[in-house]
N, C-alpha and C positions, 0 to 999 in steps of 0.2 A: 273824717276818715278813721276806720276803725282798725288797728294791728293784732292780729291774733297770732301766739305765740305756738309754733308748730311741734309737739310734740318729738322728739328725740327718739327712733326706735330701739327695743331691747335689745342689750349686747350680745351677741353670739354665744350661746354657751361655749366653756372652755374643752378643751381635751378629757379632762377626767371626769367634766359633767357630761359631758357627751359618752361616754364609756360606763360610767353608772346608770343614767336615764336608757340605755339600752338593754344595760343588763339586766335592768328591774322588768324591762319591756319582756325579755327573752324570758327569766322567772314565770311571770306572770302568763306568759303564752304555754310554757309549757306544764304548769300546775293545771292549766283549765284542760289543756289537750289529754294529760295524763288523768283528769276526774272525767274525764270525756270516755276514752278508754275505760277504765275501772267499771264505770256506771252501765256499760254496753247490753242490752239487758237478751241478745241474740250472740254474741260471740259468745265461744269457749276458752276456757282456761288455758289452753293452749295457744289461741287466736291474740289474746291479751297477751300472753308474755310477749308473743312474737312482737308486737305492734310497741309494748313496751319498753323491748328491745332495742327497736331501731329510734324510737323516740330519745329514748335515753342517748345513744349514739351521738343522733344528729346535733344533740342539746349539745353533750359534751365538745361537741367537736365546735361549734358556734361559741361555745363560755371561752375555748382555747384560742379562737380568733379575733376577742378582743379583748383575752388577756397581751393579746402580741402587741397591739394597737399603742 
């Protein structure tokens, strides 16, 4: 008879690792959306701020909801 010893799963990350690994998540979405923007090679200068405008917005408003957390 052979016992094979059962792996233990990874601990849950904590409160502030969970609050970093999102935020680097949130960074990370919104650099490539805003080179996404920038790079547009049919919108106007006009079109891009607008769009960068609300990007910006939604970002800010998302970094302030888990700064609350």
């Amino acid at each position: 008879m052979s016992v094979q010893a059962q792996k233990r799963p990874p601990a849950p990350p904590s409160k502030t690792e969970m609050i970093n690994m999102k935020s680097r998540e949130l960074d990370k979405r919104y650099n490539t959306e805003k080179r996404l923007i920038m790079n547009h090679p049919l919108a106007t200068k006009k079109m891009k701020r607008d769009q960068l405008k609300a990007l910006n917005e939604k970002y800010h408003s998302q970094k302030r909801l888990l700064k609350k957390m």
